[in-house]
PyMOL Python script that loads the backbone (N, CA, C, O; Angstrom):
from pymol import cmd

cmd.read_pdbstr("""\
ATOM      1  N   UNK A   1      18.153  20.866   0.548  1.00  0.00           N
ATOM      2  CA  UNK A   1      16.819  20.338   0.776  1.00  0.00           C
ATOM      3  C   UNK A   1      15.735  21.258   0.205  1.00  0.00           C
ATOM      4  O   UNK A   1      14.845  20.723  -0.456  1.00  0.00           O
ATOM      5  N   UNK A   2      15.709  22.820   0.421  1.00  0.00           N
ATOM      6  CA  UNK A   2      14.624  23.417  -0.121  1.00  0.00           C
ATOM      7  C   UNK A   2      13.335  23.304   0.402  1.00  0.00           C
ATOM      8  O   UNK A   2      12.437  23.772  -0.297  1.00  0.00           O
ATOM      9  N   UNK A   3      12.923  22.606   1.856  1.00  0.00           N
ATOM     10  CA  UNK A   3      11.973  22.790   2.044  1.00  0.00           C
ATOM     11  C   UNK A   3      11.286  21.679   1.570  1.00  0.00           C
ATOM     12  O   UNK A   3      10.159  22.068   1.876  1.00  0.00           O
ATOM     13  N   UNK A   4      11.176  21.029   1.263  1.00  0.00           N
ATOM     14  CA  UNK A   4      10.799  19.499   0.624  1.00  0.00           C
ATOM     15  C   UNK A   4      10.167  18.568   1.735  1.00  0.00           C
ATOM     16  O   UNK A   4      10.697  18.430   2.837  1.00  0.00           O
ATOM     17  N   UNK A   5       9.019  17.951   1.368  1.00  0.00           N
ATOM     18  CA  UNK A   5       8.811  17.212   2.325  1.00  0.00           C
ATOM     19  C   UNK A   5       9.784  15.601   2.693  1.00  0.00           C
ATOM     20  O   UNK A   5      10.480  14.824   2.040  1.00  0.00           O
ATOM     21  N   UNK A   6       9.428  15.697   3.765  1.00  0.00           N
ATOM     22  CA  UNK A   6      10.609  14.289   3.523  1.00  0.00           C
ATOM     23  C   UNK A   6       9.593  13.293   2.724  1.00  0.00           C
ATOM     24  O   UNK A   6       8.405  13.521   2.494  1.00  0.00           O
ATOM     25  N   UNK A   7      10.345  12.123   2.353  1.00  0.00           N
ATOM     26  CA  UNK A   7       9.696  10.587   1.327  1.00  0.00           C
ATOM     27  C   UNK A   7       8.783  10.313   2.431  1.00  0.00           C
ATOM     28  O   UNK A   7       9.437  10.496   3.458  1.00  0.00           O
ATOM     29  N   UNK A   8       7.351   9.894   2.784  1.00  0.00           N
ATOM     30  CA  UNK A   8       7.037   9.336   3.946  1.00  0.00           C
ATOM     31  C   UNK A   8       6.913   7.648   3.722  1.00  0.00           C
ATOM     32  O   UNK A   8       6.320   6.893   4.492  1.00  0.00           O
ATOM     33  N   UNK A   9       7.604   7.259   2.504  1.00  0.00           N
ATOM     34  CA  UNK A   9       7.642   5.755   1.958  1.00  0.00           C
ATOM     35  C   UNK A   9       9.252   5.647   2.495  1.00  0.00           C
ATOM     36  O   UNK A   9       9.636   4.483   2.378  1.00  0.00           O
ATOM     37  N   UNK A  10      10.317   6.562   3.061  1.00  0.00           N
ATOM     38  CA  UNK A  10      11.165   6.245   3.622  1.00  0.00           C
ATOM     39  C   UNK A  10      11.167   5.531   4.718  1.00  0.00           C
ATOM     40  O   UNK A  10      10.603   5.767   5.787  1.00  0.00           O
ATOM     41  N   UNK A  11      11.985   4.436   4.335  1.00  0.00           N
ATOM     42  CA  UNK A  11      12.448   3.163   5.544  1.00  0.00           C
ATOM     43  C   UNK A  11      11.481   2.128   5.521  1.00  0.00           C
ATOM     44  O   UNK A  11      11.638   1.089   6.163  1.00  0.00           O
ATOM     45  N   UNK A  12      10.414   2.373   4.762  1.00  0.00           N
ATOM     46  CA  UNK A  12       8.897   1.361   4.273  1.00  0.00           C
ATOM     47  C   UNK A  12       9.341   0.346   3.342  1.00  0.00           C
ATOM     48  O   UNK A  12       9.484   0.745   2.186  1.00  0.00           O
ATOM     49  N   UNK A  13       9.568  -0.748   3.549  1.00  0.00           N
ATOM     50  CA  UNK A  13       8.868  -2.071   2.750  1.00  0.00           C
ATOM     51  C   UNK A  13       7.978  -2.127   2.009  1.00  0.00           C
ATOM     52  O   UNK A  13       6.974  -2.013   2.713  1.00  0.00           O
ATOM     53  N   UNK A  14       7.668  -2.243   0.922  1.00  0.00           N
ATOM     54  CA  UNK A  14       6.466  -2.921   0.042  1.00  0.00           C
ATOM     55  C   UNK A  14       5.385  -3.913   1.305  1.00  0.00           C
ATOM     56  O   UNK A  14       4.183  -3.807   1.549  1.00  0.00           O
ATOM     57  N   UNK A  15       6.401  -4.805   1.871  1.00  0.00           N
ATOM     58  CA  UNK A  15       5.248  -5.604   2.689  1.00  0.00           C
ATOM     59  C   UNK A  15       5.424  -5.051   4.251  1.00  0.00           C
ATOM     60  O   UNK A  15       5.144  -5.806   5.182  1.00  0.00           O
ATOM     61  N   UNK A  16       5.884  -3.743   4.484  1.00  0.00           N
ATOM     62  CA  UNK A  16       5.463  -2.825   5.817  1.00  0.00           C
ATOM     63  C   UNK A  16       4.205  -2.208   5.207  1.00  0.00           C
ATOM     64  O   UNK A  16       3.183  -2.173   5.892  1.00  0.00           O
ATOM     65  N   UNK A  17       4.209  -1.749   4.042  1.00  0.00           N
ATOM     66  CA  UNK A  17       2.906  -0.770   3.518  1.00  0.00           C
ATOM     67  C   UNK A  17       1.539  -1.753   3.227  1.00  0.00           C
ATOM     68  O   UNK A  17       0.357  -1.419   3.306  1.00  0.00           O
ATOM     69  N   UNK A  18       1.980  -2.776   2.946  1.00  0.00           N
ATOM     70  CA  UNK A  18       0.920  -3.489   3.127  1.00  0.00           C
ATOM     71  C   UNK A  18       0.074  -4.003   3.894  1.00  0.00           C
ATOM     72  O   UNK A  18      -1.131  -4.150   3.690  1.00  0.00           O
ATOM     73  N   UNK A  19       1.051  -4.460   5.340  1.00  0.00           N
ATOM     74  CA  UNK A  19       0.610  -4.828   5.939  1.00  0.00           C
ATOM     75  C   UNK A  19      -0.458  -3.552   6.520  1.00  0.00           C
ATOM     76  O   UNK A  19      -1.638  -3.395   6.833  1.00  0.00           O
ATOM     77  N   UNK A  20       0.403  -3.037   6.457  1.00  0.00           N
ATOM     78  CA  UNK A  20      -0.320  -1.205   7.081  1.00  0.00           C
ATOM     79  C   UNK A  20      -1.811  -0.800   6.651  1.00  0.00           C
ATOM     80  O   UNK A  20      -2.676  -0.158   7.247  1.00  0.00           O
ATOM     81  N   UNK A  21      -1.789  -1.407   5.414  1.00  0.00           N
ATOM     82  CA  UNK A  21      -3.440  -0.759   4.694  1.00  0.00           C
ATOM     83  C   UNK A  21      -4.369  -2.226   4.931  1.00  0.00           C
ATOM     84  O   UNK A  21      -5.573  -2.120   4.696  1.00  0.00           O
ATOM     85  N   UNK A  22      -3.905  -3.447   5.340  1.00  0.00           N
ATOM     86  CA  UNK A  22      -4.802  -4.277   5.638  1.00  0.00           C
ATOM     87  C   UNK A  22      -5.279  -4.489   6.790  1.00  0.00           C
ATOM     88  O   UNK A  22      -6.258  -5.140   7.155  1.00  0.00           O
ATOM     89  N   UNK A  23      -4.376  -3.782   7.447  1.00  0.00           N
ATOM     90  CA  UNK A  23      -5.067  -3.504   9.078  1.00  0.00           C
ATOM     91  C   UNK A  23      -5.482  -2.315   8.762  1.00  0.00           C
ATOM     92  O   UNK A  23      -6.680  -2.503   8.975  1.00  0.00           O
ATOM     93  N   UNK A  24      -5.433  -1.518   8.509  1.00  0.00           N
ATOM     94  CA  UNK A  24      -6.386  -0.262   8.681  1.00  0.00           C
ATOM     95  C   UNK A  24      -7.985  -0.914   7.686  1.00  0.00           C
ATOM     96  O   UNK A  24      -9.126  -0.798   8.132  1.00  0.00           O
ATOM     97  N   UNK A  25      -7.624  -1.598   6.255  1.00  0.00           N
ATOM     98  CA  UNK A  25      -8.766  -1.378   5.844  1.00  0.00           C
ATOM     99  C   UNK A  25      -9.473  -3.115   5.731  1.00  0.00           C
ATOM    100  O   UNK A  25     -10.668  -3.353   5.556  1.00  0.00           O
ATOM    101  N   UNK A  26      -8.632  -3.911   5.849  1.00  0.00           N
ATOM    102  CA  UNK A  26      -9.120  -5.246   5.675  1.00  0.00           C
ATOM    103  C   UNK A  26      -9.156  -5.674   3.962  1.00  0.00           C
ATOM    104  O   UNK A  26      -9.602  -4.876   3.137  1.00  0.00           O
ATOM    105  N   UNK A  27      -8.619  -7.056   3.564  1.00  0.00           N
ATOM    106  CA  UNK A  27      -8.228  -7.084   2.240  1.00  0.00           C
ATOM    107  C   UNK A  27     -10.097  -6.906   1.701  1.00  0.00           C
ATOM    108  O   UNK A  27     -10.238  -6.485   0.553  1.00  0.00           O
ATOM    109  N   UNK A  28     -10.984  -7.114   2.241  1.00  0.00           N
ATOM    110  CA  UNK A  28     -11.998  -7.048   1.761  1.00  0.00           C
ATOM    111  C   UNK A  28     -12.407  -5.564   0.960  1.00  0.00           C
ATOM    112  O   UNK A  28     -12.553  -5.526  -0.261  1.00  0.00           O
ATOM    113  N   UNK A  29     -12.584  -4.224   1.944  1.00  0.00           N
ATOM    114  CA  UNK A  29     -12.477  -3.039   1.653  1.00  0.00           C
ATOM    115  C   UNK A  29     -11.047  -2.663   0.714  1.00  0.00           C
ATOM    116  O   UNK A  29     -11.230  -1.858  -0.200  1.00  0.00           O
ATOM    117  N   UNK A  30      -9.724  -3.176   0.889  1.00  0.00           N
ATOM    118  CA  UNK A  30      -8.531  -2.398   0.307  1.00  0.00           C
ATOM    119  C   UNK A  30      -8.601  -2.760  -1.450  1.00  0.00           C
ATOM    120  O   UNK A  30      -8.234  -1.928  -2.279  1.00  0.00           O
ATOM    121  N   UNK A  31      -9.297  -4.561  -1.949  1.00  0.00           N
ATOM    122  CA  UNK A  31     -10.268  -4.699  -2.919  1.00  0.00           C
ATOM    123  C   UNK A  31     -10.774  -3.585  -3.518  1.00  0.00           C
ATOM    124  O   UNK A  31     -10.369  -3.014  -4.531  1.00  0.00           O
ATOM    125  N   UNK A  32     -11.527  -3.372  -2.935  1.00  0.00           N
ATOM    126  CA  UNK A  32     -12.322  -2.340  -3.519  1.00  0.00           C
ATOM    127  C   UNK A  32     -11.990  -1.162  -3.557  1.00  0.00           C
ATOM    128  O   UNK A  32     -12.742  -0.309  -4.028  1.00  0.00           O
ATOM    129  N   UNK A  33     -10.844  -0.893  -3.089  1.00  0.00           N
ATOM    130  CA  UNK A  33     -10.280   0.661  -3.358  1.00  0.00           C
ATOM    131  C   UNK A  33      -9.298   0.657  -4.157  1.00  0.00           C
ATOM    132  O   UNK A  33      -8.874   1.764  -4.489  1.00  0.00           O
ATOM    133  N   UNK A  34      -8.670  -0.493  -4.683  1.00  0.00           N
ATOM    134  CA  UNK A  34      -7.304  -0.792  -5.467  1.00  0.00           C
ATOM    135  C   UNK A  34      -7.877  -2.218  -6.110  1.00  0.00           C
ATOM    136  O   UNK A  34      -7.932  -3.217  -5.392  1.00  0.00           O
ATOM    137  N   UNK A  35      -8.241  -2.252  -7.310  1.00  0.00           N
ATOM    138  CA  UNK A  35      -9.501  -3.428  -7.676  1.00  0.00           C
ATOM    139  C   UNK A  35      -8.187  -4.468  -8.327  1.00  0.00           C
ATOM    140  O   UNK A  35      -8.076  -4.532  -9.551  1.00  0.00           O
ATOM    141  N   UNK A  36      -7.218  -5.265  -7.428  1.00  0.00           N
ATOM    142  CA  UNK A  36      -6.644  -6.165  -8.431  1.00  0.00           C
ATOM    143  C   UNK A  36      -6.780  -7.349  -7.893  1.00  0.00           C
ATOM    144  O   UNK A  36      -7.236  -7.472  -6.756  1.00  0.00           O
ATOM    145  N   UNK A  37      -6.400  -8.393  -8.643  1.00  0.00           N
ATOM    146  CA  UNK A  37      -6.821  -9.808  -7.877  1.00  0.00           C
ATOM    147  C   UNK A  37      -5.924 -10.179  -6.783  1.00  0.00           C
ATOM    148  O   UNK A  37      -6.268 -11.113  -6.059  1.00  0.00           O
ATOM    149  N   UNK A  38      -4.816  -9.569  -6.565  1.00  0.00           N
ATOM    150  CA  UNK A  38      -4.014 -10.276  -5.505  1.00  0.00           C
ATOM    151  C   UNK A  38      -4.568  -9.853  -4.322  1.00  0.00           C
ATOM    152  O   UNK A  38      -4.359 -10.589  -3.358  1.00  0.00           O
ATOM    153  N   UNK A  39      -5.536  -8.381  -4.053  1.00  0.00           N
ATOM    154  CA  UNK A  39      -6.488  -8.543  -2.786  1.00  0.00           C
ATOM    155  C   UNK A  39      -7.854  -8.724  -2.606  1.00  0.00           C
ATOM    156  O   UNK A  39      -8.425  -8.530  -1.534  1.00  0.00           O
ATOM    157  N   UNK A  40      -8.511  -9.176  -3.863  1.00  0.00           N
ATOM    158  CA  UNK A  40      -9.534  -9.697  -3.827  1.00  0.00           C
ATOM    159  C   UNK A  40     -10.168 -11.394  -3.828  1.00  0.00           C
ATOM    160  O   UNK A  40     -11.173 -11.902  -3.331  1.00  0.00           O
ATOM    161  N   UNK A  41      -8.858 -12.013  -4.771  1.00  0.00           N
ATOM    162  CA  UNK A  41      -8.982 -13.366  -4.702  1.00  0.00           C
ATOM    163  C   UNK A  41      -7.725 -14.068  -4.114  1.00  0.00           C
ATOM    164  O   UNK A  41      -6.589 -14.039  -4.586  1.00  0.00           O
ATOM    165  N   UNK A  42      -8.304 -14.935  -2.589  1.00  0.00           N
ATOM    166  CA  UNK A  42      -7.383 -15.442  -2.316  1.00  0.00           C
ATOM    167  C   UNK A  42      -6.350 -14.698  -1.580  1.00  0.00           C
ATOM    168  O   UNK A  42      -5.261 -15.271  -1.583  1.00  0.00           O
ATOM    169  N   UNK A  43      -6.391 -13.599  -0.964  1.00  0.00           N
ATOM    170  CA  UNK A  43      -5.521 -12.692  -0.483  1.00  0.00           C
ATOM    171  C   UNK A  43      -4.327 -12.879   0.258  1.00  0.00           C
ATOM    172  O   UNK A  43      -4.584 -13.103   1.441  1.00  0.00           O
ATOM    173  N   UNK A  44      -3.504 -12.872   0.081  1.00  0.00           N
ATOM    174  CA  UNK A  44      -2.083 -13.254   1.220  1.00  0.00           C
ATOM    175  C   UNK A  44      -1.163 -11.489   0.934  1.00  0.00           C
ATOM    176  O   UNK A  44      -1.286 -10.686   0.010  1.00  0.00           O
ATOM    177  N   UNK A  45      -0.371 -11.456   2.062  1.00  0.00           N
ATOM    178  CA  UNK A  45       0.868 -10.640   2.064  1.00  0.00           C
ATOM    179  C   UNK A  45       1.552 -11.009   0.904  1.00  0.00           C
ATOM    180  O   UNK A  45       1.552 -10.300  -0.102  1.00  0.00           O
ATOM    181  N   UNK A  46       2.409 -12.582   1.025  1.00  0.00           N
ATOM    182  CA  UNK A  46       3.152 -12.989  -0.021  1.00  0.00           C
ATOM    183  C   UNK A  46       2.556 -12.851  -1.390  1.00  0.00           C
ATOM    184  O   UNK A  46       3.364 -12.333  -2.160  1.00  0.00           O
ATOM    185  N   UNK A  47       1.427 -13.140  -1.932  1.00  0.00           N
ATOM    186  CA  UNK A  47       0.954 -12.975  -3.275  1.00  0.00           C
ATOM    187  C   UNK A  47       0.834 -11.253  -3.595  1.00  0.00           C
ATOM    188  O   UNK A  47       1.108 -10.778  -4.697  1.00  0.00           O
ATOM    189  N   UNK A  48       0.511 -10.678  -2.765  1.00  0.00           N
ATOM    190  CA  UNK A  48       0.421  -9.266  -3.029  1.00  0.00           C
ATOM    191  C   UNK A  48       1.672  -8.639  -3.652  1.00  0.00           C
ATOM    192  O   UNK A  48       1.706  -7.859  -4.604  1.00  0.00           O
ATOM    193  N   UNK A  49       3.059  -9.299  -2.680  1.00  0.00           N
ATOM    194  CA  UNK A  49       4.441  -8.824  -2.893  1.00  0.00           C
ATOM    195  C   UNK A  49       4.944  -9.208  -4.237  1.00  0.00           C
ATOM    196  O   UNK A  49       5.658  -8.452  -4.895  1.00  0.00           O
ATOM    197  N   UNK A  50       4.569 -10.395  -4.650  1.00  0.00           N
ATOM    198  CA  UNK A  50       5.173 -10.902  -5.805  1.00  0.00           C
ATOM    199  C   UNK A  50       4.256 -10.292  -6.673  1.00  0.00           C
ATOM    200  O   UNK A  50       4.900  -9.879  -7.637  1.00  0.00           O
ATOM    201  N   UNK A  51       2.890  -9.998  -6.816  1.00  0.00           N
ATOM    202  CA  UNK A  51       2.123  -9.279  -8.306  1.00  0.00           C
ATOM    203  C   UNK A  51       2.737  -8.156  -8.188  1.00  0.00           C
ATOM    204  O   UNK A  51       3.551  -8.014  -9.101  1.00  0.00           O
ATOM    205  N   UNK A  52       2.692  -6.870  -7.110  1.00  0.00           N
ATOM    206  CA  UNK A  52       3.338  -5.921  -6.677  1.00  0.00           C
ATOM    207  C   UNK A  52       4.865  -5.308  -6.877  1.00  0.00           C
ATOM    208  O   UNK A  52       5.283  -4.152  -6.799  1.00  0.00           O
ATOM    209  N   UNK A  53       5.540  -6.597  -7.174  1.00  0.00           N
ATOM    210  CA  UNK A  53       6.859  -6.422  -7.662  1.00  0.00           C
ATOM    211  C   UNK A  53       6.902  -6.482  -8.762  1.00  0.00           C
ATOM    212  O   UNK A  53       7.922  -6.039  -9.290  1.00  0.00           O
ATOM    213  N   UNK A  54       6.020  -6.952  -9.477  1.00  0.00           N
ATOM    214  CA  UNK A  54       6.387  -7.139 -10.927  1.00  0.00           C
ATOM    215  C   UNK A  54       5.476  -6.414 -11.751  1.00  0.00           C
ATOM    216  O   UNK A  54       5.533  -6.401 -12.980  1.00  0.00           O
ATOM    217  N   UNK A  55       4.389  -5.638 -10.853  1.00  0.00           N
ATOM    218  CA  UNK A  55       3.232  -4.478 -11.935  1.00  0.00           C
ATOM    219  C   UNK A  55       3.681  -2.833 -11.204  1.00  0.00           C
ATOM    220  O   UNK A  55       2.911  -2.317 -10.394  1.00  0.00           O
ATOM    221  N   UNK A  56       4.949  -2.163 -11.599  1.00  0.00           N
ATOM    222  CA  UNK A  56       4.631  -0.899 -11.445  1.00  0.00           C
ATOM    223  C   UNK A  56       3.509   0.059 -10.964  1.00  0.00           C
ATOM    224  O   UNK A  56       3.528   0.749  -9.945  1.00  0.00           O
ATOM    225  N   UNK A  57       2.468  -0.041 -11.954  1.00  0.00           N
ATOM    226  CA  UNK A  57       1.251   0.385 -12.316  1.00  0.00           C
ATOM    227  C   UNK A  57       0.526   0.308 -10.831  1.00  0.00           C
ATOM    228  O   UNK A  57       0.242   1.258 -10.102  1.00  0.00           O
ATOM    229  N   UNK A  58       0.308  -1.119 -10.594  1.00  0.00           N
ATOM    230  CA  UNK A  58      -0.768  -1.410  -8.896  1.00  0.00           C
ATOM    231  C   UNK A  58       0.827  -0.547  -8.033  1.00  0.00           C
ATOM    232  O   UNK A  58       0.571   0.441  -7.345  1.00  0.00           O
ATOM    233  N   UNK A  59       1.763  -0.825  -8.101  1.00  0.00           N
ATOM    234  CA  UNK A  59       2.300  -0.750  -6.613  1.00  0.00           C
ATOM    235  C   UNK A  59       2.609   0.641  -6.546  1.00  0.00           C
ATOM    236  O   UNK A  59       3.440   0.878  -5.669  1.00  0.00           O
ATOM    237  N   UNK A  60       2.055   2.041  -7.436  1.00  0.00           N
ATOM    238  CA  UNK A  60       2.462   3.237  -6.909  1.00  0.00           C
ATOM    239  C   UNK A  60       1.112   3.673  -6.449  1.00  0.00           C
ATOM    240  O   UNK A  60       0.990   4.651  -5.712  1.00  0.00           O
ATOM    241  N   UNK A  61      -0.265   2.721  -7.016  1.00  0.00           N
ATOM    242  CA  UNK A  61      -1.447   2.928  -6.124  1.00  0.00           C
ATOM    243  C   UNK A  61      -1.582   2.426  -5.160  1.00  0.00           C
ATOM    244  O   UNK A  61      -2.589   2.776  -4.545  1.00  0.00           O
ATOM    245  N   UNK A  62      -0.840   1.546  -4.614  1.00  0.00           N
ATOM    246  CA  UNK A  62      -0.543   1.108  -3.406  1.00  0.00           C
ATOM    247  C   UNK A  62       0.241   2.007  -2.653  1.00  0.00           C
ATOM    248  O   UNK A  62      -0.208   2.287  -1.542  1.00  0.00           O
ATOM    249  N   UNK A  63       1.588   2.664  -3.085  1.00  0.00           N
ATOM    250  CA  UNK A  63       2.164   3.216  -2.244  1.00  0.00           C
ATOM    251  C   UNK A  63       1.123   4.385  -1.755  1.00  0.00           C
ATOM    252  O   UNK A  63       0.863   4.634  -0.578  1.00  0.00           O
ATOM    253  N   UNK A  64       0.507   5.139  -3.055  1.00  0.00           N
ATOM    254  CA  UNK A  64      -0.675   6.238  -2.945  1.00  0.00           C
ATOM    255  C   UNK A  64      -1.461   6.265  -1.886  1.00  0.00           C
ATOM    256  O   UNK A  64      -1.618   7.275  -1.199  1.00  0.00           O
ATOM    257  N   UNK A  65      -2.081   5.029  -1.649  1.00  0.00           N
ATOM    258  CA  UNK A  65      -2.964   5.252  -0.897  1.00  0.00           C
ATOM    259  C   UNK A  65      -2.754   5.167   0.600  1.00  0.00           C
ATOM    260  O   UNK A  65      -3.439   5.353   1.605  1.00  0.00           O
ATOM    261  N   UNK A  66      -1.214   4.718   0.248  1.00  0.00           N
ATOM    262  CA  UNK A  66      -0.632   4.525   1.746  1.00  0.00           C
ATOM    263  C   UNK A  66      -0.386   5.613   2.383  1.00  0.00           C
ATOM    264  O   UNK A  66      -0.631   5.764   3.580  1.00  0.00           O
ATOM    265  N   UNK A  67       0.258   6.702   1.440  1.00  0.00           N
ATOM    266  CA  UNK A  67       0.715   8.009   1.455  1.00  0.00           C
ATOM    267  C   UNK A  67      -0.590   8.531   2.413  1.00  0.00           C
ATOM    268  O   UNK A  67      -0.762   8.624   3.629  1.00  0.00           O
ATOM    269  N   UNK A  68      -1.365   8.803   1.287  1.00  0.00           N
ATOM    270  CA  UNK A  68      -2.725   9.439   2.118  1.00  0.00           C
ATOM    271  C   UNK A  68      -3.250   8.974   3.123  1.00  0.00           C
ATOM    272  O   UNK A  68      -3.827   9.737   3.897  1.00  0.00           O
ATOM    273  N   UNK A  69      -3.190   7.687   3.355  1.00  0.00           N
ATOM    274  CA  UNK A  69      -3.576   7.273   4.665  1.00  0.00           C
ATOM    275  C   UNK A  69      -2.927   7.982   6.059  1.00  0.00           C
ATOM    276  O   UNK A  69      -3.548   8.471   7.003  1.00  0.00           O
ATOM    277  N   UNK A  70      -1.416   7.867   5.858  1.00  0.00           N
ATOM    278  CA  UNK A  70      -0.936   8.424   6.441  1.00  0.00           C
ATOM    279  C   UNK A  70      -1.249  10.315   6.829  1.00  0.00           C
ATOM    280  O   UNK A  70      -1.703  10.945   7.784  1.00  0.00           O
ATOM    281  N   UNK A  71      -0.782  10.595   5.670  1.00  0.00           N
ATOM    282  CA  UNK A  71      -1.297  12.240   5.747  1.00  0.00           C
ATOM    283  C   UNK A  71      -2.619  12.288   6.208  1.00  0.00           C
ATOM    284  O   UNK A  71      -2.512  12.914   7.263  1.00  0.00           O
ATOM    285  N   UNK A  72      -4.159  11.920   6.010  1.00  0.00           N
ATOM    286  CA  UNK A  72      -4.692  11.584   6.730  1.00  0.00           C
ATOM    287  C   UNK A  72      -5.771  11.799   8.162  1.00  0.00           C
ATOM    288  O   UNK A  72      -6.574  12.546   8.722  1.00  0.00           O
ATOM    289  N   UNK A  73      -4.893  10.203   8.219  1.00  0.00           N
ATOM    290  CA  UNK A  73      -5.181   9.742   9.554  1.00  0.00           C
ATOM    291  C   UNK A  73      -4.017   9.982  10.698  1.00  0.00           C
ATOM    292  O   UNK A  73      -4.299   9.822  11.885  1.00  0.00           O
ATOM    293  N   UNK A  74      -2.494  10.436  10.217  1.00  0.00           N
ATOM    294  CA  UNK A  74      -1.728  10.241  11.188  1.00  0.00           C
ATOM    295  C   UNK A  74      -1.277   9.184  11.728  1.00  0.00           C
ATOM    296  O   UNK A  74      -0.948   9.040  12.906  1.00  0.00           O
ATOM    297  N   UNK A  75      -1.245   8.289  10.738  1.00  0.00           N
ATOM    298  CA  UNK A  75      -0.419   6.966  10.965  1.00  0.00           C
ATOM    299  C   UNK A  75       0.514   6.765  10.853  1.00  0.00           C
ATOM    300  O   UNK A  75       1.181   7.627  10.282  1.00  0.00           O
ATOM    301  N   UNK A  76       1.035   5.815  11.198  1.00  0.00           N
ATOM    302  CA  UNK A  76       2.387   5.646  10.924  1.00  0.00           C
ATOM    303  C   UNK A  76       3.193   3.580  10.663  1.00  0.00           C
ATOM    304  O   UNK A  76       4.387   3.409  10.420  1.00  0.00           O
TER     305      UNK A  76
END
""", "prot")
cmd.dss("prot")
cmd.show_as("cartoon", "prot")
cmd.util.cbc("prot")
cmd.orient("prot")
């Protein structure tokens, strides 16, 4: 191990982390901190998962900001 932090995306879902940052921030605010259309227009869990699965790019700023949320605020 070396001292390593553990993954804190361990045992997390794509749509556990999501759900996670839309209750903390509301798709209105999470918009505007991660500017793509699946939480600005029309917002669902399900549409998020499917753009999210298929753009690399949005879903490690998604995991990102989940990360920090956590570190943080102490969420979980």
């Amino acid at each position: 191990m070396g001292g390593q932090m553990p993954d804190p995306l361990h045992g997390k879902t794509l749509e556990m982390i999501i759900s996670a940052l839309v209750k903390y921030y509301g798709w209105e605010h999470l918009g505007t901190k991660i500017n793509i259309n699946c939480f600005n227009e029309n917002p669902s869990i399900k549409s998020s998962l499917t753009f999210l699965r298929k753009t690399p790019w949005a879903r490690k700023k998604v995991e990102d900001l989940y990360i920090s949320l956590m570190k943080n605020n102490n969420v979980s």
